[in-house]
C-alpha positions as a printed NumPy array, in Angstrom:
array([[ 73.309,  28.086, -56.05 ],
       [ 74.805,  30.824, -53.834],
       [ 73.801,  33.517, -56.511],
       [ 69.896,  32.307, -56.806],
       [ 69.74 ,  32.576, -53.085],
       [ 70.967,  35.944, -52.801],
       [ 69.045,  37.112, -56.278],
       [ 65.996,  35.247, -54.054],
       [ 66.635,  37.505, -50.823],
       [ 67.287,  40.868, -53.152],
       [ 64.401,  40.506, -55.306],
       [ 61.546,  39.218, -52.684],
       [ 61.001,  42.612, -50.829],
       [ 60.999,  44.803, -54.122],
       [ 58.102,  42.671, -55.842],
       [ 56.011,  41.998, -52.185],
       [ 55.441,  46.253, -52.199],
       [ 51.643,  46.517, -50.908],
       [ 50.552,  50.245, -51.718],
       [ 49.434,  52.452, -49.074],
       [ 47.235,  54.539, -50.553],
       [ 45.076,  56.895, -48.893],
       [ 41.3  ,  57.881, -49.387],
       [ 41.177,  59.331, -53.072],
       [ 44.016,  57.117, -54.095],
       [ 43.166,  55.518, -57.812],
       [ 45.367,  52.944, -58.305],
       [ 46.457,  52.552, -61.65 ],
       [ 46.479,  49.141, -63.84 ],
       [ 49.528,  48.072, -65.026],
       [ 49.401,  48.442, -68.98 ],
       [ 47.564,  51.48 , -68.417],
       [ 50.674,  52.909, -66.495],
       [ 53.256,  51.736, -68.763],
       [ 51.635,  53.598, -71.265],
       [ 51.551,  56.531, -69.473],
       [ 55.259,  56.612, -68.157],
       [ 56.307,  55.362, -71.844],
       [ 58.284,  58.053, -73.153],
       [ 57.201,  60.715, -70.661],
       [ 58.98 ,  63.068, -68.448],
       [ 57.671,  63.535, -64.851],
       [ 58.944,  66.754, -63.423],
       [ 58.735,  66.832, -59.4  ],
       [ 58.139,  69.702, -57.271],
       [ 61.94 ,  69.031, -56.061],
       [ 62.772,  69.769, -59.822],
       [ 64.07 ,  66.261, -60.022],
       [ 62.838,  64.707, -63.894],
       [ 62.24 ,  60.839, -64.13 ],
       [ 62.894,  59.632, -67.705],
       [ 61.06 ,  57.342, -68.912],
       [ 62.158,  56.152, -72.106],
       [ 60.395,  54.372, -74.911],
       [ 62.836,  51.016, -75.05 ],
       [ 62.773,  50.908, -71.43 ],
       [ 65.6  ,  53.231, -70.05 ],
       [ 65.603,  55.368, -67.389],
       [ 67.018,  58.45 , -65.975],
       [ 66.49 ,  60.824, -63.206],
       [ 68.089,  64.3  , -63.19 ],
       [ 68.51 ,  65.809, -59.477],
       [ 67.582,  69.39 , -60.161],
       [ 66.835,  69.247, -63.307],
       [ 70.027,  67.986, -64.267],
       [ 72.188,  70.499, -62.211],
       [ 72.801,  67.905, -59.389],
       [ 73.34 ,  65.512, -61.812],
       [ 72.305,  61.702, -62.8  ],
       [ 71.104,  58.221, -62.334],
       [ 70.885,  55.832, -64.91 ],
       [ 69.005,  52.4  , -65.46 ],
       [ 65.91 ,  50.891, -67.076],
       [ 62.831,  50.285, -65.706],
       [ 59.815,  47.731, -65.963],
       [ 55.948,  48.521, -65.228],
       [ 55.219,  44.656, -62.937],
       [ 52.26 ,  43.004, -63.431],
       [ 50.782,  44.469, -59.907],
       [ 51.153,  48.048, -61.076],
       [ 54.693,  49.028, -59.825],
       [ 57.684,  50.109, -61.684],
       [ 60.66 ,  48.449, -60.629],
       [ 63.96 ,  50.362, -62.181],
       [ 67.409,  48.295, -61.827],
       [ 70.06 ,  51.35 , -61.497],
       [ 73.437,  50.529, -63.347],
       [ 74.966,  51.104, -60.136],
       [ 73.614,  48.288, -58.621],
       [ 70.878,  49.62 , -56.759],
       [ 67.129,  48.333, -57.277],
       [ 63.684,  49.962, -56.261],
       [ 60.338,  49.808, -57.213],
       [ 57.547,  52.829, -56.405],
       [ 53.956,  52.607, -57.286],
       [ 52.07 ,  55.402, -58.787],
       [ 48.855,  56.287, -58.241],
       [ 46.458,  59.073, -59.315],
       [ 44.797,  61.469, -56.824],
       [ 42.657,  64.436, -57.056],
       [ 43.229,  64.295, -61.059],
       [ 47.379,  64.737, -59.613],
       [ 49.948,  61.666, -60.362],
       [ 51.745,  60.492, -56.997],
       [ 54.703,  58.221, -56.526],
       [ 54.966,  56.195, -53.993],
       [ 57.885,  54.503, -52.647],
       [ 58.611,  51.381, -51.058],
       [ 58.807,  52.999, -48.16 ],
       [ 55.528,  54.8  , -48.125],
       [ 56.675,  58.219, -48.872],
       [ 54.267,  60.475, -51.169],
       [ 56.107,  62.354, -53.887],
       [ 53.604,  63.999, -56.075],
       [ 54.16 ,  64.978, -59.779],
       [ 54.212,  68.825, -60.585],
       [ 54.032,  68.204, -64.757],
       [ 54.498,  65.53 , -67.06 ],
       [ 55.352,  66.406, -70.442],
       [ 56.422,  64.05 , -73.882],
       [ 60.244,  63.63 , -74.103],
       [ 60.06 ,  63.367, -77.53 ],
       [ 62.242,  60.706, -79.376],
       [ 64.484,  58.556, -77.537],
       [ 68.086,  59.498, -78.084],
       [ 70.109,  56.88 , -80.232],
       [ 72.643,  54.819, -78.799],
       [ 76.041,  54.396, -79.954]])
């Protein structure tokens, strides 16, 4: 019982995100996202690289890859936001939305990160 109640308190605030957009702000439909992010790489002007991999991993290279990495998998919700559950233990979900013909993350916090490139990551690696 213990463990519902705390998955209960973790999970509520990720999945209640509202987006704050801004004028210009196209919010994108679920499915329509997921196949966008689906085996994409989204290069930020920070040089950090999300990962989006075609079975549902994830990545994200600080610096493209020079700062080094975070690892888990990541779902596109029903209400448009991709929630990623880091092996470490951590948990967010950021919405995305398109502006100005430029792809923006948002965070749960509210904080705009725009996308500098997205490019195909080609086959997922294989796992062993």
């Amino acid at each position: 019982m213990r463990t519902i109640l705390i998955l209960c308190l973790v999970a509520t605030p990720l999945s209640a995100q509202t987006i704050d957009t801004r004028p210009g702000d196209v919010v994108i439909p679920a499915d329509a996202l997921d196949t966008r992010l689906r085996g994409q790489e989204l290069i930020f002007f920070d040089d950090g690289v999300s990962h989006f991999y075609n079975d549902g991993r994830y990545t994200y290279a600080y610096d493209l890859g020079e700062g080094g990495y975070a690892y888990g998998y990541f779902e596109v919700t029903g209400d448009g936001t991709v929630c990623i559950d880091y092996v470490n233990g951590f948990a967010r979900c950021d919405a995305y939305v398109e502006n100005n013909g430029r792809l923006i993350m948002i965070t749960q916090d509210g904080d705009r990160f725009p996308i500098r490139t997205t490019r195909d990551a080609g086959p997922d690696p294989v796992l062993e």
